[in-house]
N, C-alpha and C positions, 0 to 999 in steps of 0.2 A: 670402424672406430675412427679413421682418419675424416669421415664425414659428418660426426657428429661433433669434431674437435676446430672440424672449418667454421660449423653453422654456429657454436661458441663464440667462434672468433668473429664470423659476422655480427653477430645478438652485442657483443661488446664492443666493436666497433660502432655502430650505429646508437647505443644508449648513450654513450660516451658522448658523441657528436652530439646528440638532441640536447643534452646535458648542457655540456658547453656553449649549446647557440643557444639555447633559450636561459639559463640562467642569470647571466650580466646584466639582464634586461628587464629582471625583476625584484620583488624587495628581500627574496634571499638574499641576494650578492649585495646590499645597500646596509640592511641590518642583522650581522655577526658578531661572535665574540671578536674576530679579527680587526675589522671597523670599527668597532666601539676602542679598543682596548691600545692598539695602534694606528698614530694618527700618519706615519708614513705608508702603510698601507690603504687606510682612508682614502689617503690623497691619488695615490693611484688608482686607486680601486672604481674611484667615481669619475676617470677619466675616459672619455667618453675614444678615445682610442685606444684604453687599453682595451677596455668592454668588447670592441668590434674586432680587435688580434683575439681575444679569446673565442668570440663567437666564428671568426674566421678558421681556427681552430677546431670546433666544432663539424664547421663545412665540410673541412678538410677531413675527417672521421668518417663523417656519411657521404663521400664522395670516396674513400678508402671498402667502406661496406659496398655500396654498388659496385665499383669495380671487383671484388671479392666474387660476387653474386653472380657476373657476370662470365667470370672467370671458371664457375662450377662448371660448366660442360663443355669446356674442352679440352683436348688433350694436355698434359704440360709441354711447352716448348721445348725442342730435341737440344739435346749437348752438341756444341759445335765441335766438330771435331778439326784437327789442322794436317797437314801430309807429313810425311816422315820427312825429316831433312836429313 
């Protein structure tokens, strides 16, 4: 059960990311009821640095899933333990 709650966790990390880095970059994120309807998000919204922090965002997601991935076969790291004092 705990491996099929990982491979979850991977599947939504990773859609999330593709999500975020690809969508800034096209006419989704240009033409919404948000955009249309608020022009302070407009204004941000077509700033070409915010676009790249969300897509960065994204990265960050699929760079979250491979390490996940990566993470599958090995042991989990021991509890350090400290001496009596």
């Amino acid at each position: 059960m705990k491996w099929i709650a990982v491979m979850v966790r991977i599947l939504f990390y990773f859609a999330i990311g593709v999500v975020l880095f690809y969508c800034p970059w096209t006419s989704i994120w240009s033409s919404n009821f948000f955009m249309a309807h608020y022009a302070w998000i407009a204004a941000a919204g077509h700033n070409d640095f915010v676009r790249g922090a969300v897509s960065g965002i994204g990265l960050a997601n699929i760079w979250l899933a491979i390490d996940a991935i990566q993470k599958l076969g090995r042991p989990p790291d021991p509890v350090p333990t400290h001496p009596a004092q």
